[in-house]
VOMITOR-942548 format. One record per atom (N, C-alpha, C, O): residue number from 1; residue in three letters; x, y, z; atom name. Coordinates in pm, 1 decimal. Atoms other than C-alpha are relative to their C-alpha. Layout:
// VOMITOR-942548
@resi:NUM | resn:ALA | east:X | north:Y | up:Z | name:CA
...
This chain:
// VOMITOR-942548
@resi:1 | resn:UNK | east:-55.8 | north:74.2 | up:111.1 | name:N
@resi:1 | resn:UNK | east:-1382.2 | north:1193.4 | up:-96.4 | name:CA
@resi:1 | resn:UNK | east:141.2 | north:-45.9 | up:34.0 | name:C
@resi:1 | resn:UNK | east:226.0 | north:27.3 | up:85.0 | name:O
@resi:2 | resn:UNK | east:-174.5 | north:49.7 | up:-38.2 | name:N
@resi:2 | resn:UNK | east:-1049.4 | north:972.8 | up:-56.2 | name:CA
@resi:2 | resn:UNK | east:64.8 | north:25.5 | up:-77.5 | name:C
@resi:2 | resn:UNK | east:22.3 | north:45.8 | up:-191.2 | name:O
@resi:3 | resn:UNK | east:-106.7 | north:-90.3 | up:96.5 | name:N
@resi:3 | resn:UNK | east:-736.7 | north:1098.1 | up:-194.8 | name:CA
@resi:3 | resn:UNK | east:111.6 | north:-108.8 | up:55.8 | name:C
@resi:3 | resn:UNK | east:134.7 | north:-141.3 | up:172.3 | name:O
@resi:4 | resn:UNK | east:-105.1 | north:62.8 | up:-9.6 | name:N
@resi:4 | resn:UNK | east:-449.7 | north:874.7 | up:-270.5 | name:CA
@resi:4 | resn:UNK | east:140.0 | north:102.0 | up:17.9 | name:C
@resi:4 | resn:UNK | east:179.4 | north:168.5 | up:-78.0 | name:O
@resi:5 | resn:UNK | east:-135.9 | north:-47.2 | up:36.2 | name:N
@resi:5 | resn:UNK | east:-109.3 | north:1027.7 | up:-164.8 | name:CA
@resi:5 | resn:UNK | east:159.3 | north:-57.5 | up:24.5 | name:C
@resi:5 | resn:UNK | east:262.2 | north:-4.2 | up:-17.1 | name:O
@resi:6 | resn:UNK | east:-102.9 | north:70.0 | up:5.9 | name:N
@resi:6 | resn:UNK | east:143.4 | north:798.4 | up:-80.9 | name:CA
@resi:6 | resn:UNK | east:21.0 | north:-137.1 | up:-8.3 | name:C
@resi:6 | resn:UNK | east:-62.3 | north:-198.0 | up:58.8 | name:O
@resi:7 | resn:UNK | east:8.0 | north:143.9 | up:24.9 | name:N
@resi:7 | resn:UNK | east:255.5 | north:428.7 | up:-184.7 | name:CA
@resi:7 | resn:UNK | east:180.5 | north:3.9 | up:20.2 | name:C
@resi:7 | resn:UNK | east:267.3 | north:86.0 | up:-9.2 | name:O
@resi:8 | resn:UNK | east:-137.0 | north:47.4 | up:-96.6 | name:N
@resi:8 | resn:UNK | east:572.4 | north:272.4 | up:-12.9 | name:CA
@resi:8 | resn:UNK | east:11.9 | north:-126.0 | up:-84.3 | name:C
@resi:8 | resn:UNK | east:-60.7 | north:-214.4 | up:-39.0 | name:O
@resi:9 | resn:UNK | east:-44.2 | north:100.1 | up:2.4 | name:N
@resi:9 | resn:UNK | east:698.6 | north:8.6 | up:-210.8 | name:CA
@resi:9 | resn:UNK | east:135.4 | north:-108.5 | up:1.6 | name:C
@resi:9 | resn:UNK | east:249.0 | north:-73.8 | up:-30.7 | name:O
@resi:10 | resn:UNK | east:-175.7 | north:133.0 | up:-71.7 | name:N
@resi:10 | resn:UNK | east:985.7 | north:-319.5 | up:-109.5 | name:CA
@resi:10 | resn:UNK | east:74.3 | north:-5.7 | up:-178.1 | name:C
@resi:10 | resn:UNK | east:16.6 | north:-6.0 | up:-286.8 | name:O
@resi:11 | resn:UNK | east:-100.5 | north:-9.5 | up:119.7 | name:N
@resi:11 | resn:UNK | east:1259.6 | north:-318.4 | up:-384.3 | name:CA
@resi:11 | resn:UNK | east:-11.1 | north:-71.0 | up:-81.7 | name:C
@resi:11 | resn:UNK | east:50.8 | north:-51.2 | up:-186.3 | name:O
@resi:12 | resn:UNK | east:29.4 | north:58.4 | up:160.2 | name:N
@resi:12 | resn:UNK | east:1102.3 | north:-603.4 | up:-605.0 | name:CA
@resi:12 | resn:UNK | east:-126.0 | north:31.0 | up:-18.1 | name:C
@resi:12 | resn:UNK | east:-193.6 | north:-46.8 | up:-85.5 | name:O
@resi:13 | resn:UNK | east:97.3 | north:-27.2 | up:83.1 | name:N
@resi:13 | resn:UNK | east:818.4 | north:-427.4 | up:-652.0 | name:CA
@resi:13 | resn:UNK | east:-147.8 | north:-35.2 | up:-28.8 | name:C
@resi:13 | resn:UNK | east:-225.5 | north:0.0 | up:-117.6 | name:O
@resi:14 | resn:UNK | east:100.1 | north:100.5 | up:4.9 | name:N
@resi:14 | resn:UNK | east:558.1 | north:-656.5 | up:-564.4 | name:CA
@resi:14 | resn:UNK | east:-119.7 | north:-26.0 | up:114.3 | name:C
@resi:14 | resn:UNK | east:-207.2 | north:-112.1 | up:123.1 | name:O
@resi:15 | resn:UNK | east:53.7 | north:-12.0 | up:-147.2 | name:N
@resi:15 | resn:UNK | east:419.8 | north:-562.4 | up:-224.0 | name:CA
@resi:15 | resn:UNK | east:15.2 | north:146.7 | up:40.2 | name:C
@resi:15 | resn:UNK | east:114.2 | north:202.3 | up:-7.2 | name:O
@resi:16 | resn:UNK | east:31.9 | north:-139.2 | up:-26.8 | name:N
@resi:16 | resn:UNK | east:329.4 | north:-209.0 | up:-84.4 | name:CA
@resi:16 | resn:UNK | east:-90.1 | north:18.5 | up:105.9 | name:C
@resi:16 | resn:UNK | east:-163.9 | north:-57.0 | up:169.2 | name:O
@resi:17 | resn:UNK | east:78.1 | north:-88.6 | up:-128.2 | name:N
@resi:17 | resn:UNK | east:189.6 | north:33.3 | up:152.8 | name:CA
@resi:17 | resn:UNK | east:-88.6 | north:123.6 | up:-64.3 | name:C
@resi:17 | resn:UNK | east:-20.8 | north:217.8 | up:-105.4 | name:O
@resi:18 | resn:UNK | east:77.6 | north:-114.5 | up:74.6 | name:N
@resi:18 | resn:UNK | east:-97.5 | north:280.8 | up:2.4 | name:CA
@resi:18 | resn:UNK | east:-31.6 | north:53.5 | up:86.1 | name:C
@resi:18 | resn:UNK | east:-51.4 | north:-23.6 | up:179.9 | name:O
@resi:19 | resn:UNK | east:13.6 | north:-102.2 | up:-88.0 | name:N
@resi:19 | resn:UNK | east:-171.5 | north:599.0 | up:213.6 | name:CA
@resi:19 | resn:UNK | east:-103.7 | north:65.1 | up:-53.3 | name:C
@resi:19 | resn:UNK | east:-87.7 | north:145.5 | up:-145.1 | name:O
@resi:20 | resn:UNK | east:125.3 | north:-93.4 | up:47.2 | name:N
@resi:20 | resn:UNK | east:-540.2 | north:724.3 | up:174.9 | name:CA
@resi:20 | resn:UNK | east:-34.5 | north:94.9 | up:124.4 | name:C
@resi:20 | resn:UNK | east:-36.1 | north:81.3 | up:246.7 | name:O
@resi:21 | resn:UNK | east:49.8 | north:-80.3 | up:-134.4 | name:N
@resi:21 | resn:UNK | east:-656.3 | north:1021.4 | up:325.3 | name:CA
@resi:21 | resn:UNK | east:-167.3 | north:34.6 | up:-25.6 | name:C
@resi:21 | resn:UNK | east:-226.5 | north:44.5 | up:-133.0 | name:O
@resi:22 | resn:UNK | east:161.0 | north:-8.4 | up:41.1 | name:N
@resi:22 | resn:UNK | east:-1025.6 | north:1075.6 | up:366.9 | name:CA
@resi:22 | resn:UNK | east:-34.4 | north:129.0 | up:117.4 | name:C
@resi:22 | resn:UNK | east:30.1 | north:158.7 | up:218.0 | name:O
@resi:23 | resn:UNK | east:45.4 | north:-145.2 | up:-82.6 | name:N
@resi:23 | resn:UNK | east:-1223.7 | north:1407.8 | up:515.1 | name:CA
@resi:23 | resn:UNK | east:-72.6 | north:-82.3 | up:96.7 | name:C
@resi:23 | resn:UNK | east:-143.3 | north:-9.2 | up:166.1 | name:O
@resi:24 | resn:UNK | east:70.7 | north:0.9 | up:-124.8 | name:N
@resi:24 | resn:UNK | east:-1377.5 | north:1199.3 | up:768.8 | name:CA
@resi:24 | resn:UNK | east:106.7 | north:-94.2 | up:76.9 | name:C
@resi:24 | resn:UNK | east:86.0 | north:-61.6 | up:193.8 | name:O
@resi:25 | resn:UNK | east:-63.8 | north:105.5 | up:-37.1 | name:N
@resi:25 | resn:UNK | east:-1134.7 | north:930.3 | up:884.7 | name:CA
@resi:25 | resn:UNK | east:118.9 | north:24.6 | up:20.5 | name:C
@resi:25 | resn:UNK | east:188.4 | north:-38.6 | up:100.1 | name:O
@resi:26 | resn:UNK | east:-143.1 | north:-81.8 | up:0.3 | name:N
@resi:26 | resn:UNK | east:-833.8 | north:1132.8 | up:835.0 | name:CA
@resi:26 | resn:UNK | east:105.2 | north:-89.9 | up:-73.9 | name:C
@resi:26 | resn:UNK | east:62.4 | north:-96.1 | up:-189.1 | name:O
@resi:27 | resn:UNK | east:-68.6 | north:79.0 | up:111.0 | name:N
@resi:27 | resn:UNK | east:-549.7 | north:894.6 | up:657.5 | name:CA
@resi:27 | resn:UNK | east:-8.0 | north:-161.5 | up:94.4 | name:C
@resi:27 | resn:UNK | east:-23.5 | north:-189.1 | up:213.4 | name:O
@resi:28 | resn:UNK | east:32.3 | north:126.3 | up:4.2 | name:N
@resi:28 | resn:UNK | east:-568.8 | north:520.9 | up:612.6 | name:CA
@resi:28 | resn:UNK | east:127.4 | north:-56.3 | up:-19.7 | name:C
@resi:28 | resn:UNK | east:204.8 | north:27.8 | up:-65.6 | name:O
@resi:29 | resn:UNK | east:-91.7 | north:73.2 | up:82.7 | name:N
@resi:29 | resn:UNK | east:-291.6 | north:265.7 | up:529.9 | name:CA
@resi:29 | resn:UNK | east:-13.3 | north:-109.8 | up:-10.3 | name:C
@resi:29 | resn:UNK | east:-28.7 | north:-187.3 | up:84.1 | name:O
@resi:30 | resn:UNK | east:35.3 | north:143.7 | up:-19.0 | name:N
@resi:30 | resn:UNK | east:-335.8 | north:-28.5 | up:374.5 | name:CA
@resi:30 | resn:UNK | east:133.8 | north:-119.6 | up:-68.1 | name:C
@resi:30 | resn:UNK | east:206.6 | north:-76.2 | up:-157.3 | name:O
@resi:31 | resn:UNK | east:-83.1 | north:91.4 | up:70.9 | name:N
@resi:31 | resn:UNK | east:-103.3 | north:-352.2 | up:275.0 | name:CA
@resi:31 | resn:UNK | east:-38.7 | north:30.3 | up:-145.5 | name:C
@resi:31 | resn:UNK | east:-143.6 | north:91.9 | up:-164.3 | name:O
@resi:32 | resn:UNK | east:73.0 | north:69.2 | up:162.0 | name:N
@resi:32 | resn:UNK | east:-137.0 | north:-430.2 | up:-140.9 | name:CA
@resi:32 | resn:UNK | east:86.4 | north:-85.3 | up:-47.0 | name:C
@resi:32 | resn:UNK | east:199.9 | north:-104.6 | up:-3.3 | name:O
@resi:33 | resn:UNK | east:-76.2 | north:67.2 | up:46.6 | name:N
@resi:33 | resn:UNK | east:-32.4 | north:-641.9 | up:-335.4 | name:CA
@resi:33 | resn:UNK | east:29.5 | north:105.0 | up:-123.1 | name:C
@resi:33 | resn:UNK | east:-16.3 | north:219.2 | up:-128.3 | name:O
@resi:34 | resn:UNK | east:-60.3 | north:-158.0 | up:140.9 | name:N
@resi:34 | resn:UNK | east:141.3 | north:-438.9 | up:-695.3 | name:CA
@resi:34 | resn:UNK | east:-1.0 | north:-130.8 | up:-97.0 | name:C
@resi:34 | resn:UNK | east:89.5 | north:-214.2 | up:-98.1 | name:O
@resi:35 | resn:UNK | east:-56.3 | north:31.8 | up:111.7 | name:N
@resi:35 | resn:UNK | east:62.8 | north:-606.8 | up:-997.3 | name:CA
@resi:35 | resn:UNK | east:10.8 | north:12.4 | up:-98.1 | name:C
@resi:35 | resn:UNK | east:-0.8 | north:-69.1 | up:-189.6 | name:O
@resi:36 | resn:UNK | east:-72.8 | north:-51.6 | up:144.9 | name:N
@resi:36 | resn:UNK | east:178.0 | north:-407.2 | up:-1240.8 | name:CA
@resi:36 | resn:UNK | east:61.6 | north:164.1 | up:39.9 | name:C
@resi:36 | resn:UNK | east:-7.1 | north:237.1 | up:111.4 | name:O
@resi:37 | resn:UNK | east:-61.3 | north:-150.0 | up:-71.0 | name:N
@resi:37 | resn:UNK | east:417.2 | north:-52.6 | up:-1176.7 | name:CA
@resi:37 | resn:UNK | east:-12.1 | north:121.3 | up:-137.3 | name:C
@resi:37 | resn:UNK | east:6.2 | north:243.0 | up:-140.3 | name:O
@resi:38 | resn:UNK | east:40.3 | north:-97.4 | up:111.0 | name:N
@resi:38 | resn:UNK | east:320.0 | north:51.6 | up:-1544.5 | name:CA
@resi:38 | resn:UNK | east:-93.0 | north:-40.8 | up:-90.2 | name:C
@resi:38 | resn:UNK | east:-80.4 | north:-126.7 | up:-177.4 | name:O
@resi:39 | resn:UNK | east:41.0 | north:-106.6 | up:-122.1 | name:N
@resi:39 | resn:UNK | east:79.3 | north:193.6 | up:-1482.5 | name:CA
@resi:39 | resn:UNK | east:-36.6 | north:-91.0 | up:122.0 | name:C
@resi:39 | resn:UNK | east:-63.8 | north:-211.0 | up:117.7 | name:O
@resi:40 | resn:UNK | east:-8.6 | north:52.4 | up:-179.0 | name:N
@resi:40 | resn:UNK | east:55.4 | north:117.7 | up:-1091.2 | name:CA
@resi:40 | resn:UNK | east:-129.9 | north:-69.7 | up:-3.9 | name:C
@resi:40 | resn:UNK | east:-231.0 | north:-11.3 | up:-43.0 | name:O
@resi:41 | resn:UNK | east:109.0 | north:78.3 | up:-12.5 | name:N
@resi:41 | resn:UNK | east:-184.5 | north:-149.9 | up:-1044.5 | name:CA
@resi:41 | resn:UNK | east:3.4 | north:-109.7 | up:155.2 | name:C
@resi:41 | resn:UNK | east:85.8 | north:-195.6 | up:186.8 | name:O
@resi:42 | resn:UNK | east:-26.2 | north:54.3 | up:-97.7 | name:N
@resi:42 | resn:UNK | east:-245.6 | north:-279.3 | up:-739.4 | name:CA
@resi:42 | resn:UNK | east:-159.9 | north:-76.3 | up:60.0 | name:C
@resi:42 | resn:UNK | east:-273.6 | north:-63.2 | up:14.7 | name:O
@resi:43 | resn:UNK | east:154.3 | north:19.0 | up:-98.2 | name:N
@resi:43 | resn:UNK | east:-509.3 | north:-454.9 | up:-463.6 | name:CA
@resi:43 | resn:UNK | east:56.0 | north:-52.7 | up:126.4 | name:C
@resi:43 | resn:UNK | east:156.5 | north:-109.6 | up:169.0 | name:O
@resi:44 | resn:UNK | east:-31.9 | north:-21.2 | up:-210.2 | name:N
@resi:44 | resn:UNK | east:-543.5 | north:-436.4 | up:-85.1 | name:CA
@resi:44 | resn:UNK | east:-37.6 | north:-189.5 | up:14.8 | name:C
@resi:44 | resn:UNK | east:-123.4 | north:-265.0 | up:-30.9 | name:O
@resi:45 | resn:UNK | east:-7.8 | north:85.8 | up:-76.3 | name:N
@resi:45 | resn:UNK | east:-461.4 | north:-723.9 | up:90.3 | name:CA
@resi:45 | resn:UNK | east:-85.3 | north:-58.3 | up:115.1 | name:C
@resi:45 | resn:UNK | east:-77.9 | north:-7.3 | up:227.0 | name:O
@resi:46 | resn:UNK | east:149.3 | north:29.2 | up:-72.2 | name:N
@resi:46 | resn:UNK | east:-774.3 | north:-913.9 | up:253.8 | name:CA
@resi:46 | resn:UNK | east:-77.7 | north:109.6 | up:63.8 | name:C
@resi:46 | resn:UNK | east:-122.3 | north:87.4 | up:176.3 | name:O
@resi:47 | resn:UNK | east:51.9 | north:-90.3 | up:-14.3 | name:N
@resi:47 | resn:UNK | east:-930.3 | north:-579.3 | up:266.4 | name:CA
@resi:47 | resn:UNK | east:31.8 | north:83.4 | up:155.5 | name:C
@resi:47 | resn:UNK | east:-57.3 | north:149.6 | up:208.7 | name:O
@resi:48 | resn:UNK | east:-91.2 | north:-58.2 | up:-80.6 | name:N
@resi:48 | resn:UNK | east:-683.4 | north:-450.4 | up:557.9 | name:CA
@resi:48 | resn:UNK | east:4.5 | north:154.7 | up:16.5 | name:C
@resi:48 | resn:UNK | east:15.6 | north:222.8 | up:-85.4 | name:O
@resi:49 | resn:UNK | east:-31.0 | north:-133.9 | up:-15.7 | name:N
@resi:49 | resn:UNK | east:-654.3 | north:-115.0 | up:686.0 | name:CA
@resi:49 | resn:UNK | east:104.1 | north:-7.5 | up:117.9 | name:C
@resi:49 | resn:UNK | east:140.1 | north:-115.0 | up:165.8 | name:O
@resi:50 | resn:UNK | east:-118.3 | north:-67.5 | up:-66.1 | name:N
@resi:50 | resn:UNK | east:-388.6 | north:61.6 | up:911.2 | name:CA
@resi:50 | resn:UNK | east:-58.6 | north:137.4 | up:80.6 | name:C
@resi:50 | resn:UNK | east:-133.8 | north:205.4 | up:10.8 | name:O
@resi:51 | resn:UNK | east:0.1 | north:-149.6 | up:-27.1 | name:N
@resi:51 | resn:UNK | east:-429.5 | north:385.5 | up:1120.4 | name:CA
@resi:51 | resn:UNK | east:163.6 | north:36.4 | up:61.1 | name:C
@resi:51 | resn:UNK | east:192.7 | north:102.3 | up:160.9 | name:O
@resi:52 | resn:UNK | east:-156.1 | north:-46.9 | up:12.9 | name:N
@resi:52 | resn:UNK | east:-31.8 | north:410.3 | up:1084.3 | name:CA
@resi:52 | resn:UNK | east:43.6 | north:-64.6 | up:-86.2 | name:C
@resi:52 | resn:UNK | east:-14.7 | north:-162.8 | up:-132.2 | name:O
@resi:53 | resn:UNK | east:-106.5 | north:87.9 | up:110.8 | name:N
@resi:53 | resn:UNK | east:223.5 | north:298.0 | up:850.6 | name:CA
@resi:53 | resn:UNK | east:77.5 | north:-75.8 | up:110.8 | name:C
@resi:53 | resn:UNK | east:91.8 | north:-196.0 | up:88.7 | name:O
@resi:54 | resn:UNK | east:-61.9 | north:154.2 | up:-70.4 | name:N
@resi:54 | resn:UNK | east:401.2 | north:103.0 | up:1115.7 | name:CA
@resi:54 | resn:UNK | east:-112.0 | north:-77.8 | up:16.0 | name:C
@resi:54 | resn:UNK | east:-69.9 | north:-193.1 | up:25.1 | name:O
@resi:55 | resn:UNK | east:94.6 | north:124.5 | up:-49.6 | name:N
@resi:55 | resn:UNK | east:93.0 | north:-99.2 | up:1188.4 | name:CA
@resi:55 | resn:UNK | east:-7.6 | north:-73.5 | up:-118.7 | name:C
@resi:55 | resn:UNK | east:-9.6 | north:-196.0 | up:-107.2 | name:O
@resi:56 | resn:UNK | east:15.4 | north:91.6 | up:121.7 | name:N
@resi:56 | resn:UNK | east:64.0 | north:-199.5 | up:802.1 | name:CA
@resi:56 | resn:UNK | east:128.1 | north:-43.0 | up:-24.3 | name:C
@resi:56 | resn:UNK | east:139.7 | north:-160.9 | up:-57.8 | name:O
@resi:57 | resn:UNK | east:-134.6 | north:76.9 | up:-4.8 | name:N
@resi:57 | resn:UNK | east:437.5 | north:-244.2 | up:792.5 | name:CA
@resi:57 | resn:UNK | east:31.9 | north:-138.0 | up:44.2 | name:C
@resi:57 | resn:UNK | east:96.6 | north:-227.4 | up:-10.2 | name:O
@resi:58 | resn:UNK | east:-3.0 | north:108.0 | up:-117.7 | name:N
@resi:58 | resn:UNK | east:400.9 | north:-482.5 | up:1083.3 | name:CA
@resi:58 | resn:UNK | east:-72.7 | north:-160.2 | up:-80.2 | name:C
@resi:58 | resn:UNK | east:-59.3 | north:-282.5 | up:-83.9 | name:O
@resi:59 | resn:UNK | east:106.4 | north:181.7 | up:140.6 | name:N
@resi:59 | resn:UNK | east:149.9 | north:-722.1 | up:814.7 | name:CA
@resi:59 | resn:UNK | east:109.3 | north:-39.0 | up:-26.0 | name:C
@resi:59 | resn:UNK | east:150.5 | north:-133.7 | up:41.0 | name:O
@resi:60 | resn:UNK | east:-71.0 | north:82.6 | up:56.3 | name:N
@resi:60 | resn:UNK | east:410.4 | north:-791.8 | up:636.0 | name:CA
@resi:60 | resn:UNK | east:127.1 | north:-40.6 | up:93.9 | name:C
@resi:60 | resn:UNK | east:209.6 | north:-108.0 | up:32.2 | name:O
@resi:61 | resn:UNK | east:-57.9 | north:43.3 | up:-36.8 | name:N
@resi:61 | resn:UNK | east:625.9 | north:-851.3 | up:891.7 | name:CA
@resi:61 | resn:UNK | east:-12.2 | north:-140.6 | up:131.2 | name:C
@resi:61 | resn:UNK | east:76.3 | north:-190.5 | up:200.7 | name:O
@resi:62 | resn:UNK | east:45.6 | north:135.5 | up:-55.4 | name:N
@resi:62 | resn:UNK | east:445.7 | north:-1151.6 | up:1071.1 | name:CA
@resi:62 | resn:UNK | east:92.7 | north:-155.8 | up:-62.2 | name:C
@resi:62 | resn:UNK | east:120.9 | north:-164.9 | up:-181.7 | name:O
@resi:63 | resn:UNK | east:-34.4 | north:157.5 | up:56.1 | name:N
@resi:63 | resn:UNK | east:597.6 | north:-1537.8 | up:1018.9 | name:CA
@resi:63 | resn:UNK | east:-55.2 | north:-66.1 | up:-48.2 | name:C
@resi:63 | resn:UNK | east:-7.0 | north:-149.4 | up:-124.9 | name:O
@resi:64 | resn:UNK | east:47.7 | north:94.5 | up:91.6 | name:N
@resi:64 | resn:UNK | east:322.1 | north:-1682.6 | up:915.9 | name:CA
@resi:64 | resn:UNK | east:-55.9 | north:82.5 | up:-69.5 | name:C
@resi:64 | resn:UNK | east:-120.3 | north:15.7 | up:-150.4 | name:O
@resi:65 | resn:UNK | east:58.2 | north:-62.8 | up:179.7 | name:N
@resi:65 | resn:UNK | east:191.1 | north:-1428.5 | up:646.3 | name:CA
@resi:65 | resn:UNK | east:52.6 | north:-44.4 | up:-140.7 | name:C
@resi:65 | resn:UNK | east:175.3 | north:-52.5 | up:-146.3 | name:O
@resi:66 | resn:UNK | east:-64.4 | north:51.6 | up:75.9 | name:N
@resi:66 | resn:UNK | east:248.3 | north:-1551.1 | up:328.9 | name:CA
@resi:66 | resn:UNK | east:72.6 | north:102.4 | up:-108.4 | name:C
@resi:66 | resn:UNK | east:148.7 | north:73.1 | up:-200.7 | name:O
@resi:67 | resn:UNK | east:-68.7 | north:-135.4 | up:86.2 | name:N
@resi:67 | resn:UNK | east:340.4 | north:-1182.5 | up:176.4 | name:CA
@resi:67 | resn:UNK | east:85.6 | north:13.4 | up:126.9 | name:C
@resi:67 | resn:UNK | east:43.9 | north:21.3 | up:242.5 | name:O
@resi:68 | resn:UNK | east:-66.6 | north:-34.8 | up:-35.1 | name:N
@resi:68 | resn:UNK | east:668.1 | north:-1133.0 | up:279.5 | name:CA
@resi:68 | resn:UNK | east:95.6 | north:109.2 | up:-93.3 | name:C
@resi:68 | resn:UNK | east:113.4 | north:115.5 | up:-214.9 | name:O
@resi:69 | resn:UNK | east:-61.3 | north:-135.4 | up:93.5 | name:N
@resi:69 | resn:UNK | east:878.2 | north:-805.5 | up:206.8 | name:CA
@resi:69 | resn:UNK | east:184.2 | north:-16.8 | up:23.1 | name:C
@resi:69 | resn:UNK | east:252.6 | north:12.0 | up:121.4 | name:O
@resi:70 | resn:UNK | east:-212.5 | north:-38.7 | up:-6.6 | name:N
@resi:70 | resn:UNK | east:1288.5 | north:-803.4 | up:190.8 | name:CA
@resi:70 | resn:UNK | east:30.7 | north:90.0 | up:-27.2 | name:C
@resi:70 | resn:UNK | east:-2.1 | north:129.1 | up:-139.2 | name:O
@resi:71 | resn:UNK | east:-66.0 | north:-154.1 | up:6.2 | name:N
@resi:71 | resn:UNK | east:1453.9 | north:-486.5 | up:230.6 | name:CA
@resi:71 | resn:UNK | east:-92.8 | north:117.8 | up:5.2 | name:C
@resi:71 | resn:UNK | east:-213.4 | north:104.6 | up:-16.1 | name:O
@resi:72 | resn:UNK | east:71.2 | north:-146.4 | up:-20.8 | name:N
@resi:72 | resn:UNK | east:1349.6 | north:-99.2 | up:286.8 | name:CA
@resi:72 | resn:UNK | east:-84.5 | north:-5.8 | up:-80.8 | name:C
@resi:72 | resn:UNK | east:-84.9 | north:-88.2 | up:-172.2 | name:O
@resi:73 | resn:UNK | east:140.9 | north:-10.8 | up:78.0 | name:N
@resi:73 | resn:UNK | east:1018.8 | north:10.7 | up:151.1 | name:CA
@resi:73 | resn:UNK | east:26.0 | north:162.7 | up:-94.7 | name:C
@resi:73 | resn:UNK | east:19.7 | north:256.1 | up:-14.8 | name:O
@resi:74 | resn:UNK | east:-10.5 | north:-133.1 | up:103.5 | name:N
@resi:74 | resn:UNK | east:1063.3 | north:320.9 | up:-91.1 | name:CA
@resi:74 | resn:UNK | east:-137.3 | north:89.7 | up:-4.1 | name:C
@resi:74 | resn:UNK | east:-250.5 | north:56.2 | up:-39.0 | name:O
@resi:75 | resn:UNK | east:167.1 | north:-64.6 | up:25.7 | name:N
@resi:75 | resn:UNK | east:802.0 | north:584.6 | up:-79.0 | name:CA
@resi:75 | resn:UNK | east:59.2 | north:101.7 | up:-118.3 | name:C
@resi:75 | resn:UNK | east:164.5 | north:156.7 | up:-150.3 | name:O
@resi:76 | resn:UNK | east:59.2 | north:-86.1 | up:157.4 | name:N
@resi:76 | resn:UNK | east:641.5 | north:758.4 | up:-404.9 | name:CA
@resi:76 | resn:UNK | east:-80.2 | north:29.8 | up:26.7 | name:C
@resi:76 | resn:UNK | east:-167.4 | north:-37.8 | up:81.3 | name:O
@resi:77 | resn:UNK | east:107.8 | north:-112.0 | up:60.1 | name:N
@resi:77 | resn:UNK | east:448.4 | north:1035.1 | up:-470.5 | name:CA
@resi:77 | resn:UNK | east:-74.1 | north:-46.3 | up:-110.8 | name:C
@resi:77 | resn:UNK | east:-21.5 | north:-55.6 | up:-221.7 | name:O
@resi:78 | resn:UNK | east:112.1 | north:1.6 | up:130.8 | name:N
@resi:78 | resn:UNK | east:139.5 | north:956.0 | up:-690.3 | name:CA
@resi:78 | resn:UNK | east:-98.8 | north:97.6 | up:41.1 | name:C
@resi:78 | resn:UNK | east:-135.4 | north:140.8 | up:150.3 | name:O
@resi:79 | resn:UNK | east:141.6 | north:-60.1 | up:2.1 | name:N
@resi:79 | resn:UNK | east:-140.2 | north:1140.3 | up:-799.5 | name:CA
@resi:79 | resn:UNK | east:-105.8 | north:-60.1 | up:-41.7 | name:C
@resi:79 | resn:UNK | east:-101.8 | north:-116.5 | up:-151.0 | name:O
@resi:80 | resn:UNK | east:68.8 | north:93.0 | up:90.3 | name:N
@resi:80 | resn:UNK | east:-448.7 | north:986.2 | up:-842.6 | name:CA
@resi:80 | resn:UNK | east:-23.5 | north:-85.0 | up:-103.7 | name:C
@resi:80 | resn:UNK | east:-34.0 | north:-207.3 | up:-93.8 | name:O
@resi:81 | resn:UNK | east:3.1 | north:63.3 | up:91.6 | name:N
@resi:81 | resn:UNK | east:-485.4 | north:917.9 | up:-1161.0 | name:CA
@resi:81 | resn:UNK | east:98.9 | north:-39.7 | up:-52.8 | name:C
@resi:81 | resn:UNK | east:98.9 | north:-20.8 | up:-174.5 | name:O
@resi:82 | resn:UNK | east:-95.6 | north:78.3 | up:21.8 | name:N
@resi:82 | resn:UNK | east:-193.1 | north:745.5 | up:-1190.5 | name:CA
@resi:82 | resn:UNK | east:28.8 | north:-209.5 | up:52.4 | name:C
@resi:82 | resn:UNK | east:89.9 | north:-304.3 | up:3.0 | name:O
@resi:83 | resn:UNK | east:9.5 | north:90.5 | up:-55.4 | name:N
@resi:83 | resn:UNK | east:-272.0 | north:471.7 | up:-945.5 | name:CA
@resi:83 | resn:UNK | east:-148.0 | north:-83.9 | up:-57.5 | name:C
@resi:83 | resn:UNK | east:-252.8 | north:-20.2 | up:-46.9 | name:O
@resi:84 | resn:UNK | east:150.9 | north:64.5 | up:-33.4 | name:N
@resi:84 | resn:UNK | east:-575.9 | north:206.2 | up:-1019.3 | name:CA
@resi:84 | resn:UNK | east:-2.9 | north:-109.7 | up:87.7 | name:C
@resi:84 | resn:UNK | east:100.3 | north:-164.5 | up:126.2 | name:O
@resi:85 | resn:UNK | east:22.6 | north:157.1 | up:-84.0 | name:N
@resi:85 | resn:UNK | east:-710.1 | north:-94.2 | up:-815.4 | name:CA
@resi:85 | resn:UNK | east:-44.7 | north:-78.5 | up:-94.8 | name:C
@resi:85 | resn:UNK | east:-127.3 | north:-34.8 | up:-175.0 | name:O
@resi:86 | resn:UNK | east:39.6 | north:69.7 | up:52.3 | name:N
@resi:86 | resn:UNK | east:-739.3 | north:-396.1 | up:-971.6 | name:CA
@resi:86 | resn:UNK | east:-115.8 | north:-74.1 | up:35.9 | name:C
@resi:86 | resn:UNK | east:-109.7 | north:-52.8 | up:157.0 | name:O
@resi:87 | resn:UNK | east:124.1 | north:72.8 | up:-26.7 | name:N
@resi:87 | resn:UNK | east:-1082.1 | north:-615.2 | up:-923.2 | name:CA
@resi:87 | resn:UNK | east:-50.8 | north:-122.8 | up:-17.1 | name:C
@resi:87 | resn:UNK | east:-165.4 | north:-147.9 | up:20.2 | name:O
């Protein structure tokens, strides 16, 4: 079963890094987009994964991506049910 435990997000709030860990795969990271922080609402970015946080970092740091991030990324502690995906 996957378990959300960490989300990294850029100082307006609008772009992020979600950290899933799963019993077979071990942890995941994916881009999202954030749209809404109450309560955390978010969705993964053309269905993207990571097997590091620098590699999903690195998404948003391409020239031609059109999600771009300005400034440090902030990490938060959530617990599940705090976070949903939007659809």
């Amino acid at each position: 079963m996957e378990k959300t435990k960490t989300v990294w997000v850029d100082p307006q709030k609008k772009y992020g890094i979600l950290k899933i860990e799963d019993e077979v795969f071990g942890a995941s990271f994916h881009p999202i987009e954030i749209t809404s922080s109450e309560p955390w609402k978010y969705s993964i970015i053309n269905n993207l994964w990571y097997t590091t946080y620098n590699g999903a970092r690195q998404y948003f740091r391409v020239k031609t991506n059109p999600h771009v991030v300005r400034g440090r990324m902030v990490k938060i502690n959530l617990d599940n049910e705090m976070l949903s995906m939007n659809t």
